[in-house]
Steps between C-alpha positions, in 0.01 A plus 500: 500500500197389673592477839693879433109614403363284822732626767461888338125454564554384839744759618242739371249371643652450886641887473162636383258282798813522768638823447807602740393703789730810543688361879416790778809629697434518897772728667573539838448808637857627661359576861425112509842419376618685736318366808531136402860514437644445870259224523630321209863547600414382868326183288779419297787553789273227675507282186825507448655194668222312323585618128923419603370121616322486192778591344733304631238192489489541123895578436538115696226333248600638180859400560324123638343527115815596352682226648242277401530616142889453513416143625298404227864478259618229756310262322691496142755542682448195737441285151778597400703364861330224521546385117832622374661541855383157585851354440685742738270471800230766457147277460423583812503848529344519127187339645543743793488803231266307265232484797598835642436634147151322512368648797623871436184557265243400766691718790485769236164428461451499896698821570287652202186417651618625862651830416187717545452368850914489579420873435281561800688253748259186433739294394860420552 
């Protein structure tokens, strides 16, 4: 009940010393619409091989981080090979999986990190 009372008085108190500012609308006057609007199509027509590599750059990484995610069941499923299939001659690719499966979360980590700059053609 006390801390109801304390955070009522603060509320209070922050809307009565901060109290919301109405926001101002700036329009654009139509003329100005009007003359900037060839400009910004001329802008964007020259943008737009940029925007489809970016694109394309980030289509690549998020299927590299999708991938990655995928990997990360290989390594259950590489304990399982290399314990239980053991007998019929799958150890070795269960420690393939099992250490495929351990590296997927720090590539996913990587192609996390590198996405932003995969976006504007810094990395590949």
């Amino acid at each position: 009940m006390m801390f109801r009372r304390n955070l009522f008085i603060l509320l209070l108190a922050v809307s009565v010393l901060f109290p919301m500012t109405k926001g101002e609308v700036c329009a654009m006057d139509p003329v100005t619409i009007a003359i900037l609007a060839p400009v910004a199509i001329k802008a964007a027509e020259v943008m737009m091989p940029y925007v489809i590599q970016g694109l394309k750059n980030a289509g690549v990484h998020l299927m590299k981080m999708g991938l990655d995610l995928a990997g990360i069941l290989k390594l259950p499923m590489g304990l399982l090979q290399a314990t239980l299939g053991a007998p019929i001659g799958m150890f070795d690719s269960g420690l393939q999986n099992m250490l495929t499966g351990l590296t997927a979360p720090l590539q996913l980590v990587w192609h996390t990190l590198v996405f932003p700059l995969a976006i504007f053609g810094f990395a590949v």
